[in-house]
Structure formats: structure tokens, C-alpha cells
C-alpha positions as CSV (number, residue, x, y, z in Angstrom):
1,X,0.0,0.0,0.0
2,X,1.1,3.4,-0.9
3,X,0.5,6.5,0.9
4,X,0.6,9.9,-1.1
5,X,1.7,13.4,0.1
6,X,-1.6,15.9,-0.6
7,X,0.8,18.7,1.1
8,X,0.6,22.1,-0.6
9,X,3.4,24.3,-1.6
10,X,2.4,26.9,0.7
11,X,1.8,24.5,3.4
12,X,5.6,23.3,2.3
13,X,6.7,26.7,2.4
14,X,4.9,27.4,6.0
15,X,6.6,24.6,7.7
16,X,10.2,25.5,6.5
17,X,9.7,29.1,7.9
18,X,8.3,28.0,10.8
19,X,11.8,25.5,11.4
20,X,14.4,28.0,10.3
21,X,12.4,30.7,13.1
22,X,13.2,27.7,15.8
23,X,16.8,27.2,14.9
24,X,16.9,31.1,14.5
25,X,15.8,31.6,18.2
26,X,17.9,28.4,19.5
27,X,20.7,30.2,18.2
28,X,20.0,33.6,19.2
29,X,19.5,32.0,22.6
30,X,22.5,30.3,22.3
31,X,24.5,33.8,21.8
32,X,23.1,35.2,24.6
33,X,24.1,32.9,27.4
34,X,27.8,32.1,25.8
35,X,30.8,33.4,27.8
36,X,33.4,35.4,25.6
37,X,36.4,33.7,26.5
38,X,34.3,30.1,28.0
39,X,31.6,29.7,25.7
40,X,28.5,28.1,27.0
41,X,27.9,27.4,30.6
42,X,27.3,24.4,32.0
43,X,26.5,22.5,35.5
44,X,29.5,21.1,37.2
45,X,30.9,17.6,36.6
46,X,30.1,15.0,38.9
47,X,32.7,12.5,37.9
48,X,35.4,14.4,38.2
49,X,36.9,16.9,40.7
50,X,36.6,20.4,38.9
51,X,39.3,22.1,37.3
52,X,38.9,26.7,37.5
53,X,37.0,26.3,33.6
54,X,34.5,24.0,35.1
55,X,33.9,26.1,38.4
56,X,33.3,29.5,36.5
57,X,31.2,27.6,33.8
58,X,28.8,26.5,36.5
59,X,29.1,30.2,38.1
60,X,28.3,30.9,35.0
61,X,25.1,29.0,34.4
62,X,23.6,29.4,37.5
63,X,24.2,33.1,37.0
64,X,21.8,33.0,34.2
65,X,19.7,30.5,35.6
66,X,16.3,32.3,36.1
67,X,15.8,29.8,38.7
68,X,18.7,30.5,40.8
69,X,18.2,33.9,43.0
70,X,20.4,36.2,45.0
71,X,23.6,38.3,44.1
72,X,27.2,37.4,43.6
73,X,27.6,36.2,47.4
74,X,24.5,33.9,47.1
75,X,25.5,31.7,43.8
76,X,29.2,31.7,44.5
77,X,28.5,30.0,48.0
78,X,25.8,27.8,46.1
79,X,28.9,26.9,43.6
80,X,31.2,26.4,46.3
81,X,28.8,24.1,48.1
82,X,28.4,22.3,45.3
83,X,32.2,21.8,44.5
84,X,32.8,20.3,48.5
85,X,30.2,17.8,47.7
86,X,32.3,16.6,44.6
87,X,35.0,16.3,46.8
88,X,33.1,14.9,49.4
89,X,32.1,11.8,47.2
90,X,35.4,11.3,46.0
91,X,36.2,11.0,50.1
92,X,38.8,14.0,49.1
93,X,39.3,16.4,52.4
94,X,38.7,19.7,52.4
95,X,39.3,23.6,54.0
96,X,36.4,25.3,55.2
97,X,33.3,26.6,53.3
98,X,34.3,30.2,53.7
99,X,37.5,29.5,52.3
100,X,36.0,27.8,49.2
101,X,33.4,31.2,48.8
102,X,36.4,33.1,48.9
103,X,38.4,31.3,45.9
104,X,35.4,31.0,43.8
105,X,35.1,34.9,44.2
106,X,38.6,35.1,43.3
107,X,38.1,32.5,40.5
108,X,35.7,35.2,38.9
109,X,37.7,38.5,39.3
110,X,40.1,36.8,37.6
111,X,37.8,35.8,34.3
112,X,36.4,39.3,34.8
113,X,40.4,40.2,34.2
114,X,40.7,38.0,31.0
115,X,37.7,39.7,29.5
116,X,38.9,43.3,29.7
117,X,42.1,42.4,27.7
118,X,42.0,43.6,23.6
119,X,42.2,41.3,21.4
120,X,46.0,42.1,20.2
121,X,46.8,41.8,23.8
122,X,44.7,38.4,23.3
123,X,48.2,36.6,21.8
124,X,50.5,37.9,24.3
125,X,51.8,35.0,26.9
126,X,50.5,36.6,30.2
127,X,46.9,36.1,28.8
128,X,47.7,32.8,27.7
129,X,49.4,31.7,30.4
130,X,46.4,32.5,32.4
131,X,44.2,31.2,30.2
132,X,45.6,27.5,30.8
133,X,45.4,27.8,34.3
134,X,41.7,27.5,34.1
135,X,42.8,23.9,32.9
136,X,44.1,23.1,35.9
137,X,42.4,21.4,39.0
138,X,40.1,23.6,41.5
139,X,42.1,22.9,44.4
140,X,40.3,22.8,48.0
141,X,42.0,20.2,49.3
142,X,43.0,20.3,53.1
143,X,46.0,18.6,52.0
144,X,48.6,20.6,50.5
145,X,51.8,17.8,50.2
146,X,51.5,17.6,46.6
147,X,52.3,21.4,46.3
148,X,55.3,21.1,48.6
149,X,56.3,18.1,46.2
150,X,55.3,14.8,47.6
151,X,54.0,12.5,45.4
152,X,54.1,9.2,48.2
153,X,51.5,9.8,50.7
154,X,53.7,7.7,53.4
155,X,55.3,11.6,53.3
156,X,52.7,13.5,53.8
157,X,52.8,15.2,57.1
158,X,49.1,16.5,57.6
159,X,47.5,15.5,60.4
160,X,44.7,12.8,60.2
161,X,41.9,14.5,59.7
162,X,43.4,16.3,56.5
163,X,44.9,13.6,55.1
164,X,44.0,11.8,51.5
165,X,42.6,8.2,52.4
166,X,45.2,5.8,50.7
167,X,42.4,5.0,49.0
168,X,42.0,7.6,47.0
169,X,45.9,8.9,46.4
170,X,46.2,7.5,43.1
171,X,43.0,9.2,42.1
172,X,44.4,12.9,43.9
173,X,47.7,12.2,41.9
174,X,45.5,11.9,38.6
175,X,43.6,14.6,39.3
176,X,46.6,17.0,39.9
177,X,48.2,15.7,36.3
178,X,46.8,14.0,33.4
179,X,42.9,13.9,34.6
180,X,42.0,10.4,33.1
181,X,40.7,9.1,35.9
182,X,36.9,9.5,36.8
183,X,34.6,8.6,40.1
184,X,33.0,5.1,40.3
185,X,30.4,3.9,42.4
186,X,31.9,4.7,45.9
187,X,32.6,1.4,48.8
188,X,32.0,3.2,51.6
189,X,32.5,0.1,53.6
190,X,36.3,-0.1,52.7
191,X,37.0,3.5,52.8
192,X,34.9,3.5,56.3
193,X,37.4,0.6,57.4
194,X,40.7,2.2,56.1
195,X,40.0,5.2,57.9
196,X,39.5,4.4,61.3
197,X,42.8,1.7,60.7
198,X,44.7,4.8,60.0
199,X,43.2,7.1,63.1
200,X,44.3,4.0,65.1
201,X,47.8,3.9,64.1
202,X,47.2,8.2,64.0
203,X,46.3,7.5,67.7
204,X,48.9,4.9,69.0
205,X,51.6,7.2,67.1
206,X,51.0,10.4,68.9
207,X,50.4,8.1,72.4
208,X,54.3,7.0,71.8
209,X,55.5,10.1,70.9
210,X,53.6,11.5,74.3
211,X,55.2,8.8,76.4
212,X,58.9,9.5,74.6
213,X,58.7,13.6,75.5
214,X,58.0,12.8,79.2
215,X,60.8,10.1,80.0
């Protein structure tokens, strides 16, 4: 059986306007959310811990989110709520809220930097150089080793509390570098267990080093 088109040209004509106006407004729409220098905003990633680009993107989006209220304070606590979660699941320690609020206002003075620069100044290293930091891992981490150069956690000298689980090392190290790595389903039971092995040997290590000082 064969089925025939009774369409008219005008009918044709109709529904071709009617899909350009749609991809018209998609793009128009499009245009006026994307970021000059980071293009269109987006949520943050759960999978991975965020680098700067990923942070302001979500800044970004929740920004012009008609859903999301409140002034610069408001979203860039939201944001850096939302960021200590991330690391949260990843069982990653981390500093204070009000230190996070703080480096995701930062984070944004600094795009706000990038976008006054002309674009001849555009090719000049200082703005590139800065640009590619925004590639790099948002760092709230408690632990700071890996800055001072460790890269074996049996030489990291934080105490217990703001120290990677073992764990999870391999994935901090990843995150710092190459960024290939990405967040499974988490075994709370095994992380549960290593931790309190290690605030037990954290525990009898500091009652020895108690009982040494007062001989």
C-alpha cells in the first residue's frame, strides 16, 4: 500500500519558515548565554573533581539560571557548596566553606580580568598563560603535600583529619596531572574501614610520641 503526500506548496513553504524561526531563536538563545572567553555554561561535573574552567562555567550557568536567585555572594557559595560535595564523594578532604566562597570569588575577578584584555593583547603570553590555568584542577583540598612536592603519601605530614585516604591517592595524583581518571560507584564500607585503621595507628603514634617527651 502506498501512501501519497496531498501537502501544498504553501503549506511546504509554511513549515520550512516555521523551522528556520526555531533554529533562529535556538541560536540567538545560544548567543546570549555564551561566555566570551568560555563559551557556553554548563553544570559542574560529577565524575570528576573540577578544574577553574569547570567552576566559573557552573558560576556561569547558575548566574543566568532564572531559577537560581540572590547576588554574587549567594550563587558563589551555592557553587562552592556544590564543589565540597564533589569532593566529598570522592572522600577528598577539604578547608572550610568560607574558604571555598572566597576562591570561587577570586576564580571570577580573575575571568572578569581576562575579558577586559583587547584582542591584540589576546596573543600575548600573560593572557595565555592565564588562560591555561583554568585547565588546571580547582584545588580545596586540606592537604597541600603535593604542592610542597610529595608524590608518596607515606610523606605527607598532615594531620589525620586532613589527610587523603590511601584510598584515594592514586586518584588525587591523577587529578593533579593528566585527569584520566573518573569517580566510580563509591565502597563506603572499605573507605569506612581504612579510615579508622589509620586514626588508630594516628592515635597509638602520637600516644608514643607522648610517652617519649615525658621520659
Amino acid at each position: 500500500m502506498r501512501f501519497f503526500c496531498c501537502c501544498s506548496t504553501s503549506s511546504i513553504i509554511g513549515f520550512i519558515a516555521v523551522v528556520i524561526f526555531i533554529t533562529m531563536s535556538a541560536c540567538n538563545t545560544r548567543s546570549k548565554t555564551e561566555h566570551s572567553i568560555f563559551g557556553q555554561p554548563s553544570e559542574l561535573p560529577k565524575k570528576q573533581l573540577p578544574t577553574s574552567e569547570d567552576v566559573f562555567r557552573a558560576y556561569d550557568y547558575c548566574l543566568k539560571d532564572e531559577q537560581c536567585t540572590g547576588g554574587i555572594h549567594q550563587i558563589a557559595t551555592k557553587i562552592a557548596e556544590d564543589v565540597i560535595q564533589v569532593y566529598a564523594d570522592a572522600c577528598i578532604p577539604t578547608v572550610q566553606l568560607s574558604c571555598v566562597i572566597v576562591k570561587v570569588k577570586r576564580l571570577v575577578e580573575k575571568v572578569h580580568k581576562l575579558g577586559k584584555y583587547s584582542e591584540n593583547k589576546k596573543t600575548s603570553q600573560t593572557f595565555k598563560g592565564t588562560l591555561y590555568s583554568f585547565k588546571t584542577l580547582f584545588d580545596i583540598c586540606s592537604c597541600k603535600c603535593y604542592d610542597s612536592g610529595v608524590r608518596d603519601r607515606s610523606f605527607c605530614s598532615c594531620p589525620l583529619p586532613q589527610k587523603i585516604p590511601a584510598i584515594e591517592w592514586k586518584f588525587w595524583l591523577d587529578q593533579k596531572r593528566e585527569r584520566k581518571m573518573y569517580m566510580g560507584s563509591i565502597d563506603k564500607v572499605t573507605t569506612s574501614k581504612l579510615k579508622k585503621k589509620e586514626k588508630r595507628q594516628y592515635e597509638c603514634c602520637i600516644e608514643k610520641k607522648t610517652k617519649n617527651e615525658w621520659v
